[in-house]
C-alpha positions in Angstrom: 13.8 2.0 29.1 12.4 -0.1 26.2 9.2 2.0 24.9 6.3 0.0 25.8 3.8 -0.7 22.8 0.6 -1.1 24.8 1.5 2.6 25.8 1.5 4.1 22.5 -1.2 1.6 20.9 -5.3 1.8 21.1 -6.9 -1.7 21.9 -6.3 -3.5 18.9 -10.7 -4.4 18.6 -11.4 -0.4 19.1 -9.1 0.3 16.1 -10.4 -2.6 13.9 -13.6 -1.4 14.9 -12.7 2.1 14.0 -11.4 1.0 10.5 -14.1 -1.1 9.7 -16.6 2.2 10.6 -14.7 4.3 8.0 -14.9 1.8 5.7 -19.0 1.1 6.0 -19.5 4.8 5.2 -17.2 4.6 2.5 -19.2 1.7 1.2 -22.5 3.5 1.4 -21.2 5.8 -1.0 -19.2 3.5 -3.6 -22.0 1.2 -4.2 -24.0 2.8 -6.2 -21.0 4.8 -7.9 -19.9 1.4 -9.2 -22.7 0.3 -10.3 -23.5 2.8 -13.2 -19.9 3.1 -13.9 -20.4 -1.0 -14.7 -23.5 0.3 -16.3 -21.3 2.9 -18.3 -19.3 0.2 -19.6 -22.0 -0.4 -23.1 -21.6 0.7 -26.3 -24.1 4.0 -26.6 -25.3 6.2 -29.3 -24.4 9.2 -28.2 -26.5 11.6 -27.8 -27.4 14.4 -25.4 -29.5 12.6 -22.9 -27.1 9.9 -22.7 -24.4 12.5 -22.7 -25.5 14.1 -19.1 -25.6 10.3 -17.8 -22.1 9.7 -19.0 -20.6 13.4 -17.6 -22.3 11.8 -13.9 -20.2 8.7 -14.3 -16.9 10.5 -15.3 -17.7 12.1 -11.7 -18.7 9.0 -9.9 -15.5 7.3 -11.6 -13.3 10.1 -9.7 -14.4 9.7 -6.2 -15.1 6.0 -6.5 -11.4 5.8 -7.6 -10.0 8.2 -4.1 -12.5 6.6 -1.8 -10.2 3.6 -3.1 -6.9 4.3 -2.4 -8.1 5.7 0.8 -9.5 2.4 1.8 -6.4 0.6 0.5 -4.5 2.1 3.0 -7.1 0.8 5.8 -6.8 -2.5 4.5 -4.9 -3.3 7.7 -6.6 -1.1 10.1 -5.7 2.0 12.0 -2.3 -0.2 13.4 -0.6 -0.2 10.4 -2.0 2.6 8.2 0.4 5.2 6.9 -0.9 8.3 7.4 0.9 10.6 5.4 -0.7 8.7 1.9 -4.0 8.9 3.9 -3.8 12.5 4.9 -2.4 13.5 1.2 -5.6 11.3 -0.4 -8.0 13.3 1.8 -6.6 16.1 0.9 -7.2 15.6 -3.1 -10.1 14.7 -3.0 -11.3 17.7 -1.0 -9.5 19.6 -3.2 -11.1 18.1 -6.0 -14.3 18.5 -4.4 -13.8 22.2 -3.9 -13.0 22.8 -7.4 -15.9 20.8 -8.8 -18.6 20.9 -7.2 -20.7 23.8 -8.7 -19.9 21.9 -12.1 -21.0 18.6 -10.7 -24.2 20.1 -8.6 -25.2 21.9 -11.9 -24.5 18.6 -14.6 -26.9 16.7 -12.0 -29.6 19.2 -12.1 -29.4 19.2 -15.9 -29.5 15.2 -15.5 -32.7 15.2 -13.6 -34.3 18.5 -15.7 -33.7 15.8 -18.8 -34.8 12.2 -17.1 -37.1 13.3 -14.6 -40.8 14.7 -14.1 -41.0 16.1 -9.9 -38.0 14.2 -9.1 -39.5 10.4 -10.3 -37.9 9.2 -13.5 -40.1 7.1 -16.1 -40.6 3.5 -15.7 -37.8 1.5 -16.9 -39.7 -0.4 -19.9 -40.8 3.6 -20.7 -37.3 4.5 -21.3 -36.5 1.0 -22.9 -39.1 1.1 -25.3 -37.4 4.6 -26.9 -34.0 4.3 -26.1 -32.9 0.9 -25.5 -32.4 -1.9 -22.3 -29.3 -0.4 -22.2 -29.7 3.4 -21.5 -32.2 2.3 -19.3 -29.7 0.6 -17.2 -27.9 3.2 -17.9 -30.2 6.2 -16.4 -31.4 4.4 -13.6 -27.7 3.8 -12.0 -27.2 7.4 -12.7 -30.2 8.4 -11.2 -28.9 6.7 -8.0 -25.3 7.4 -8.5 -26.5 11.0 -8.3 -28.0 11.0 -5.5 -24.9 9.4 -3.9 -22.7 12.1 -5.1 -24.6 14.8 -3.5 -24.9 12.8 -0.1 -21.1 11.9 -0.3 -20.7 16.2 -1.3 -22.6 17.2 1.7 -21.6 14.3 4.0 -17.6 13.6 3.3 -15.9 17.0 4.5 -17.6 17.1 8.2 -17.6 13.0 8.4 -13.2 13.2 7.4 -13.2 16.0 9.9 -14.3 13.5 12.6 -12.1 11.1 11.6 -9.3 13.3 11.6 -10.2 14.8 14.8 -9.9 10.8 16.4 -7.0 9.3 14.4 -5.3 12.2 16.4 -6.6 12.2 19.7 -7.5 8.4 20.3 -5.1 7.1 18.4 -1.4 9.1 17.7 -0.2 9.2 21.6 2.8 11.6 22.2 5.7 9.8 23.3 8.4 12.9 23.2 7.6 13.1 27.1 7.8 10.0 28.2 11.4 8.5 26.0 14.5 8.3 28.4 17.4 10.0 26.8 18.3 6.9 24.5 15.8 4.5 23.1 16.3 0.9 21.9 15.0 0.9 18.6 14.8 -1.5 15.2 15.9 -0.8 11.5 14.8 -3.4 9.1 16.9 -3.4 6.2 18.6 -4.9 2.6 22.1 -3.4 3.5 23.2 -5.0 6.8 26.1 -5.9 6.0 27.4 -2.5 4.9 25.5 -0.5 8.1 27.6 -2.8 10.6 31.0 -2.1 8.8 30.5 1.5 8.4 27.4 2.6 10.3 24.8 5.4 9.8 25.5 8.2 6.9 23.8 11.5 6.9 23.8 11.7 3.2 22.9 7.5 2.3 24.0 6.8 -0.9 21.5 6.4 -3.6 22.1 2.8 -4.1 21.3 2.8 -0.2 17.9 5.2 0.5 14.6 3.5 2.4 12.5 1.6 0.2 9.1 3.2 0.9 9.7 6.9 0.9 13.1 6.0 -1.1 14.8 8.2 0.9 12.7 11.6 0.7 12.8 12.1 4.5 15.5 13.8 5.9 16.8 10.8 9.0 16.8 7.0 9.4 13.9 5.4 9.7 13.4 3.0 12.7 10.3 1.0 14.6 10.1 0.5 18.2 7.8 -2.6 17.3 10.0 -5.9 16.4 6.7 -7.1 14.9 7.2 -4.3 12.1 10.8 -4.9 11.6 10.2 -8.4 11.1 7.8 -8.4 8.5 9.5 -5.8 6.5 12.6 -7.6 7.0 10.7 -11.0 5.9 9.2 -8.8 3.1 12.6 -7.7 1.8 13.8 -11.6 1.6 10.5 -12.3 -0.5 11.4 -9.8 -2.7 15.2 -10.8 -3.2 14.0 -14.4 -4.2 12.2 -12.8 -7.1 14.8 -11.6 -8.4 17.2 -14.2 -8.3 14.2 -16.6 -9.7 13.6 -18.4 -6.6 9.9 -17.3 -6.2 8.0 -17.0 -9.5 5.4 -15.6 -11.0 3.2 -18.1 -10.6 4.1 -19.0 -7.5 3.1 -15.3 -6.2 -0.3 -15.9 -8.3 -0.6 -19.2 -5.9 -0.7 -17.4 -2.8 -3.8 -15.4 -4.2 -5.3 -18.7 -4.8 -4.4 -19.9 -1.6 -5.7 -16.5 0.6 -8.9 -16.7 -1.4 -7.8 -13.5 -3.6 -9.0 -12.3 -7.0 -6.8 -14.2 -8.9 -7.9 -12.8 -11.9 -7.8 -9.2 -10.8 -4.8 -9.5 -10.6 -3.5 -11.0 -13.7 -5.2 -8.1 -15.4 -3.7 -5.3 -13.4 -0.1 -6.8 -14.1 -1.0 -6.5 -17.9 -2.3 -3.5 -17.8 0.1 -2.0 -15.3 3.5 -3.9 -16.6 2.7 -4.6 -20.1 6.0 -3.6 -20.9 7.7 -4.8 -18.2 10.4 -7.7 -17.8 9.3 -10.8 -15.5 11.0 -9.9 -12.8 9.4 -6.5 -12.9 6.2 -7.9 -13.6 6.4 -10.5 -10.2 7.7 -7.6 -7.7 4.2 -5.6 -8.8 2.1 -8.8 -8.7 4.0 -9.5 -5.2 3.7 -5.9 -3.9 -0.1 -5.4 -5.2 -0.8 -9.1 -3.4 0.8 -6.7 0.3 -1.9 -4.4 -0.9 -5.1 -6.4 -0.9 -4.2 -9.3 1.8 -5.5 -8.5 4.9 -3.0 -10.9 6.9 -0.1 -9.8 6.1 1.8 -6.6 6.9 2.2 -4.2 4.1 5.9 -2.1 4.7 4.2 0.2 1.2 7.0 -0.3 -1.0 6.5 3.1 -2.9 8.8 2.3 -6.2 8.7 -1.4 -6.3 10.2 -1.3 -10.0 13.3 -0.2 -9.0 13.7 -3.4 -6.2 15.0 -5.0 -9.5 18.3 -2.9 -9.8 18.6 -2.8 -6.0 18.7 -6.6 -5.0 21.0 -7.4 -8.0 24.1 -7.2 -5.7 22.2 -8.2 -2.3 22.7 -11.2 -0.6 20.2 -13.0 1.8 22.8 -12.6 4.7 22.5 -8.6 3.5 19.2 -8.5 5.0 18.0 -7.9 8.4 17.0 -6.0 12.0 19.3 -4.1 13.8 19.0 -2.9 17.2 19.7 0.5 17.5 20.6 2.6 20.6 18.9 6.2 19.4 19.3 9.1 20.9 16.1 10.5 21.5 16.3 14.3 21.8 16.0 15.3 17.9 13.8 12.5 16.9 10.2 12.6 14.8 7.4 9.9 15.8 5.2 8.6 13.5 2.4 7.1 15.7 0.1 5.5 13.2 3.4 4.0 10.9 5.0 2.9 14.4 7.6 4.9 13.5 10.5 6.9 14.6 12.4 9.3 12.5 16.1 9.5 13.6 19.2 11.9 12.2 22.1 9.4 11.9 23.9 11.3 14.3 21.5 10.2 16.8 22.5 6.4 16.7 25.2 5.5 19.1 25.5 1.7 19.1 24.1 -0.6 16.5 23.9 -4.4 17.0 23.3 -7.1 14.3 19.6 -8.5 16.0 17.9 -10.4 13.4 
């Protein structure tokens, strides 16, 4: 029996919906964290008033900067979201949360003790007149910024519990009961060639370990949707032509352009992120952030892009592909939300060169 997707998959609008929810509330607390870490970005006298504003934003810099990432990995919707990295970003931040928060609660009651008179802050041209246009930018975003923090305190643990609570009943569906005893399954891969010849290996070598948990799981990865396999097959050919100088730098910067991306953004992350970097090096990050941020294209979360520059030195285009697999089903792990299926190699009986 080949697994059937609309089985295992929510309607494509209720998970877009869903995402789009998460990312609303998400977006009610970021706003005003942004703005008076902008507002932070000045040149201040320091002093202790400004101080207590500035201890505010290191705070609002923290969350602003998880809320992020967790967002990132909703940039395609609940289809393609990876939910370890989202469960693991939920849990630092809680974490974080439950280790700060009497500090944070306590820095924002000295904050408003300092700025305020029954809660209402001076008028703005009050606080420019003896401190400066810019302080007064300054205290009014942390004013708000504030009172986001202690919403996004008092709001964020029961509001992830909810979204915990239907990531896993709406949208991971069980699928151990319903698998025949072997499965048809797909393994997009850079070592084709090698796989045919020789198969599966319990213990890959290093020069052979997945590319987006490189190898930290215990079986062979595989997708029962061809949609996935494709793309991170197509992804894999994108990256080889980068580093045999067939797609450039600029070219990669073009397809920012082109998808109406923040060209500039980017640029600046590469310098700040690969400053030391060669040009190959530098164009696999650029390429891999551009996965990241474009809504249209699949994202196969390359987790140590760097090192696709030592791997694809001895690949060959005709090295990278989809297999179909024949699987074994009884020892295998799914991965709903990655459409994903975790495999011991021992499980694979027949593999066929697909794509």
């Amino acid at each position: 029996m080949q697994i059937s997707i609309s089985a295992l998959t929510a309607p494509v609008r209720s998970e877009k919906a869903f995402s789009q929810f998460i990312v609303k509330k998400f977006a009610a607390w970021q706003n005003p964290l942004q703005i008076v870490i902008e507002a932070s970005k000045h040149s201040f006298e320091k002093d202790r008033s400004v101080n207590m504003a500035l201890s505010i934003v290191d705070y609002a810099k923290r969350i602003n900067e998880c809320l992020d990432s967790m967002r990132e990995d909703l940039k395609f919707g609940i289809k393609f979201i990876k939910r370890s990295w989202f469960d693991d970003s939920y849990k630092n931040l809680n974490k974080w949360i439950e280790a700060n928060r009497e500090y944070i609660e306590s820095d924002i009651k000295d904050f408003y003790r300092e700025w305020t008179d029954d809660g209402e802050l001076p008028s703005k041209s009050d606080i420019e007149g003896y401190s400066g246009a810019m302080v007064a930018e300054l205290v009014y975003a942390t004013y708000d910024a504030s009172k986001a923090i202690l919403a996004f305190l008092n709001e964020y643990p029961k509001f992830m519990s909810q979204v915990f609570a239907t990531l896993n009943s709406t949208f991971s569906v069980d699928i151990q009961e319903s698998l025949d005893e072997v499965e048809i399954l797909y393994h997009a891969t850079a070592f084709k060639t090698e796989i045919l010849k020789e198969g599966f290996q319990s213990e890959a070598p290093m020069n052979r370990r997945g590319l987006g948990v490189y190898g930290k799981q215990y079986g062979i990865s595989f997708t029962y949707d061809l949609y996935v396999a494709k793309e991170i097959s197509r992804c894999l050919k994108e990256a080889l032509l980068i580093v045999e100088g067939k797609l450039s730098y600029h070219q990669v910067l073009d397809w920012f352009s082109r998808d109406k991306l923040n060209v500039q953004d980017a640029i600046d992350r590469v310098k700040r992120e690969k400053a030391h970097a060669t040009q190959v090096e530098r164009t696999l990050y650029l390429y891999n952030y551009y996965l990241w941020i474009n809504q249209h294209r699949y994202n196969p979360v390359f987790t140590y892009v760097e090192n696709l520059a030592n791997l694809f030195k001895t690949r060959r285009k005709e090295d990278i592909g989809v297999l179909r697999c024949h699987v074994k089903t009884e020892k295998i792990e799914h991965k709903p939300a990655e459409r994903e299926i975790i495999a011991p190699a021992s499980s694979v009986i027949k593999i066929e060169n697909f794509i």
